[in-house]
C-alpha positions in Angstrom: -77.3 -1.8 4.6 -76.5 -0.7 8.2 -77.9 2.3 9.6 -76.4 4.5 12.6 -79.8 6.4 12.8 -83.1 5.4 11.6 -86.3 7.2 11.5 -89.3 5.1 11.2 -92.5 7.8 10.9 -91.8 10.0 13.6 -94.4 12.7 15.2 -93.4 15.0 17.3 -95.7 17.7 19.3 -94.5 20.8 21.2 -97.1 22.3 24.1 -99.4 20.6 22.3 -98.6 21.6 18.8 -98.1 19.1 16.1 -94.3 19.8 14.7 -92.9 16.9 13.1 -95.9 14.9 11.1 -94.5 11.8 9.8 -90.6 11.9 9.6 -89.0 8.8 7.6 -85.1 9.0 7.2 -82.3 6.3 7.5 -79.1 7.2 7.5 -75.6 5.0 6.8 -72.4 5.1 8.8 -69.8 6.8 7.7 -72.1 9.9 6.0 -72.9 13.1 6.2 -76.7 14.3 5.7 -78.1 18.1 5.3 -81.5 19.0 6.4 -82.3 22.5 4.2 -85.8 24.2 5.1 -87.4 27.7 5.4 -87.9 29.0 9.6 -90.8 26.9 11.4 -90.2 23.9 8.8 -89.1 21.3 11.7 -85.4 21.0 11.6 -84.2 22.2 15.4 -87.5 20.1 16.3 -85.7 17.2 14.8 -82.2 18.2 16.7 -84.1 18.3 20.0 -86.0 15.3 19.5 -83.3 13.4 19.1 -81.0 14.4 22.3 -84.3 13.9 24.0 -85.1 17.2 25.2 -88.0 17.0 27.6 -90.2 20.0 25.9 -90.8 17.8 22.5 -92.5 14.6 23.0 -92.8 11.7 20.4 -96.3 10.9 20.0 -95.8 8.2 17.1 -93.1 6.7 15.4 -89.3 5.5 16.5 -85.9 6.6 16.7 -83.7 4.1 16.3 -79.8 4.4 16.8 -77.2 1.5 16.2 -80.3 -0.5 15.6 -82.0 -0.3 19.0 -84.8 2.6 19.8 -83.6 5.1 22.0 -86.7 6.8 22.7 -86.9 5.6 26.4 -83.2 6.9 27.1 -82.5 10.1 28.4 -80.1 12.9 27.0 -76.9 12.3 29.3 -77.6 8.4 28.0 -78.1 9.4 24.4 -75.2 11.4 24.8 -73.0 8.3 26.4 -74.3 6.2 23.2 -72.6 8.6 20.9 -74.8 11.5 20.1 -74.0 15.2 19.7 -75.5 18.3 19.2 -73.9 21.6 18.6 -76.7 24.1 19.6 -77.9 27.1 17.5 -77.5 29.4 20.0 -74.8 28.4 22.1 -75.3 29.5 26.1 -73.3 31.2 28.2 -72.2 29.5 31.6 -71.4 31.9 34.2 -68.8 31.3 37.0 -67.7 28.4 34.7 -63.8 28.4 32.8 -63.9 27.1 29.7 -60.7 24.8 30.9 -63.2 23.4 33.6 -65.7 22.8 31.5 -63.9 21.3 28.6 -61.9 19.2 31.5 -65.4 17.7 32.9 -66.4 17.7 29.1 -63.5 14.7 28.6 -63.3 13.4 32.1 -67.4 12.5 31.2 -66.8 10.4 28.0 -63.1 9.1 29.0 -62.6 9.3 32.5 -59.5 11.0 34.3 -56.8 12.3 32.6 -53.2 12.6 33.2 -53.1 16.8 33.8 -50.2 16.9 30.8 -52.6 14.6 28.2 -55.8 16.9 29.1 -54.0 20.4 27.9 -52.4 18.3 24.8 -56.2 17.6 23.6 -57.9 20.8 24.7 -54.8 23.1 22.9 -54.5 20.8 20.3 -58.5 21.2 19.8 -58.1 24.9 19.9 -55.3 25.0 17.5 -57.6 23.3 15.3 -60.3 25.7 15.5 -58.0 28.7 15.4 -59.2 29.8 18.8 -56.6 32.0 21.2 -55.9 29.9 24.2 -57.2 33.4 26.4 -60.1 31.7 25.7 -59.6 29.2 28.3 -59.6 31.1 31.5 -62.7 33.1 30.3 -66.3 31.6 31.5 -67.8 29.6 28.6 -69.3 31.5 25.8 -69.1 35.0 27.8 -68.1 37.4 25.7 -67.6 35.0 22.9 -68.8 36.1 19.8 -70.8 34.4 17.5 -68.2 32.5 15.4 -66.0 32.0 18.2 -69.2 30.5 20.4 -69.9 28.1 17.3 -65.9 27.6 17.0 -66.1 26.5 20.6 -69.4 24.0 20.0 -66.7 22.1 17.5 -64.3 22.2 19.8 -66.5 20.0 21.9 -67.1 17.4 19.0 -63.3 17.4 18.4 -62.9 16.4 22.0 -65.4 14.0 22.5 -65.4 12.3 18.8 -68.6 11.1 18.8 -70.2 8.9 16.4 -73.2 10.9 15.4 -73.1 14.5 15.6 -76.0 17.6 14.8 -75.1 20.7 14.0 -77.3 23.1 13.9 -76.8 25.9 12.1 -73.2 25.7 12.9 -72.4 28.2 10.1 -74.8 31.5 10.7 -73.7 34.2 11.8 -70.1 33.7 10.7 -67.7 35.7 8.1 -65.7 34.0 5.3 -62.8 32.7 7.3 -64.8 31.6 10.2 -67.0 29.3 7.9 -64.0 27.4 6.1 -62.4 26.6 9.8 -65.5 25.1 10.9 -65.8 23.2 7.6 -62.7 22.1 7.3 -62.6 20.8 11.2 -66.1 19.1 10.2 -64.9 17.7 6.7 -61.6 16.7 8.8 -64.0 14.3 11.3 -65.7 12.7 8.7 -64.8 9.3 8.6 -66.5 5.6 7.8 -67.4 5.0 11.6 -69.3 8.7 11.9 -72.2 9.9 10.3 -73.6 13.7 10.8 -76.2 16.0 10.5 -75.7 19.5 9.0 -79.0 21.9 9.4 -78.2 24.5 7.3 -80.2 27.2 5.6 -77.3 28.3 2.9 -75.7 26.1 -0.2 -72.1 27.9 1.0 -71.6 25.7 4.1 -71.9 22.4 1.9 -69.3 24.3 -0.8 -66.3 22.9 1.7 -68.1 19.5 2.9 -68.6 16.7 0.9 -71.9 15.7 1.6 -73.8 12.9 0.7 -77.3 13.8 0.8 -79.3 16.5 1.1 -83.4 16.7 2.3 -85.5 19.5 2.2 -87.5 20.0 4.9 -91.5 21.8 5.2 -94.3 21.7 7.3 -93.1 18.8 9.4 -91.7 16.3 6.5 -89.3 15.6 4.3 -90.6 16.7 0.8 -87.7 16.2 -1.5 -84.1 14.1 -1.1 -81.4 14.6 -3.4 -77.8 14.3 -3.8 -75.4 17.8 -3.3 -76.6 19.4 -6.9 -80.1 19.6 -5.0 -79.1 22.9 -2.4 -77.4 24.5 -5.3 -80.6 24.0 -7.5 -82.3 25.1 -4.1 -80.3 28.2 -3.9 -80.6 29.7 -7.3 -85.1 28.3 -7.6 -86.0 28.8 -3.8 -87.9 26.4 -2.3 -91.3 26.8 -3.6 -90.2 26.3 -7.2 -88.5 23.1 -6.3 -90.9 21.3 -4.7 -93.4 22.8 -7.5 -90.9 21.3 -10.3 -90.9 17.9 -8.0 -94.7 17.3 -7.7 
């Protein structure tokens, strides 16, 4: 079988601080993965790590993407390759529109536009997402609130269809409707030539997505892997009594 993302024992330390301790997790193109785990367990390590953010160094192990290891590559080159990451907490950019940014956004992955194709995508994104085009002469994420700043992070992935994509945490802090746009968006991108990652602490996020498999993350490692049935099991025992009943 091919893989889009392979990860063959990977260690990861933070200022010196041991996070990840021997991660081992392949994942197939065309699916759709959630990583479940208490705070401090490693999953926004393992988000990080894998855009290449300086602060978390790979002491051991590989990431490999499309085959080849991308752990000499930077995150603008990761990012060229294909990989995404919607952030947990979104930032704010001030003095920058959200049209501007969206605009450099595409111009980055597909060059220049013609003016009346770049507002088709970006409104057609927006539609999508159910955000109010006001948005678009505000600075980016100012004043946002939280759904609409994790509405925007999708709006992003809609636009640069990418062909591995994080998202982390993509559905706290959001109320009922919020969480079924987003899902429905994310479930709408799924397709056999993109796989994703869905860090999630919360069965009701993976209620709209079909997902394929879902890993429990603690202390660094992957304890437990299951199909969907697994984070509703999870939500009702906790995770102490499931990894209990697994031993």
């Amino acid at each position: 079988m091919n893989y889009i993302l392979e990860l063959i024992d990977l260690h990861v330390e933070v200022e010196g601080k041991e996070i990840l301790k021997g991660i081992n997790l392949q994942i197939p193109y065309g699916e759709i993965h959630a990583i479940m785990g208490p705070n401090g367990s490693g999953k926004s390590t393992l988000s990080y790590t894998l855009l290449g953010h300086p602060k978390y160094i790979v002491t051991k192990g590989d990431i490999k993407f499309e085959g080849e290891s991308i752990l000499s590559l930077s995150t603008d080159k990761r990012a060229k390759k294909g990989i995404f990451l919607s952030l947990q907490y979104p930032t704010q950019i001030p003095g920058v529109t959200t049209m501007n940014f969206l605009r450099n956004v595409i111009k980055s992955f597909y060059g220049d536009l013609p003016i009346r194709e770049l507002k088709e995508k970006i409104n057609d994104a927006f539609d999508k997402l159910q955000m109010k085009k006001d948005f678009l002469g505000r600075y980016v994420n100012d004043g946002f609130s939280g759904g609409e700043k994790k509405r925007h992070e999708i709006v992003q992935m809609r636009l640069i269809q990418p062909k591995f994509a994080i998202l982390d945490e993509i559905d706290s802090g959001l109320d009922i409707d919020a969480l079924k746009i987003i899902a429905e968006n994310i479930q709408e991108m799924k397709s056999p030539e993109r796989s994703m990652i869905l860090i999630t602490h919360y069965q009701r996020l993976l209620n709209y997505i079909e997902i394929d498999k879902v890993h429990i993350f603690m202390d660094g490692r992957i304890q437990l892997s299951g199909g969907k049935e697994l984070a509703q099991e999870l939500e009702q025992k906790g995770y102490e009594q499931i990894l209990s009943l697994a031993k």
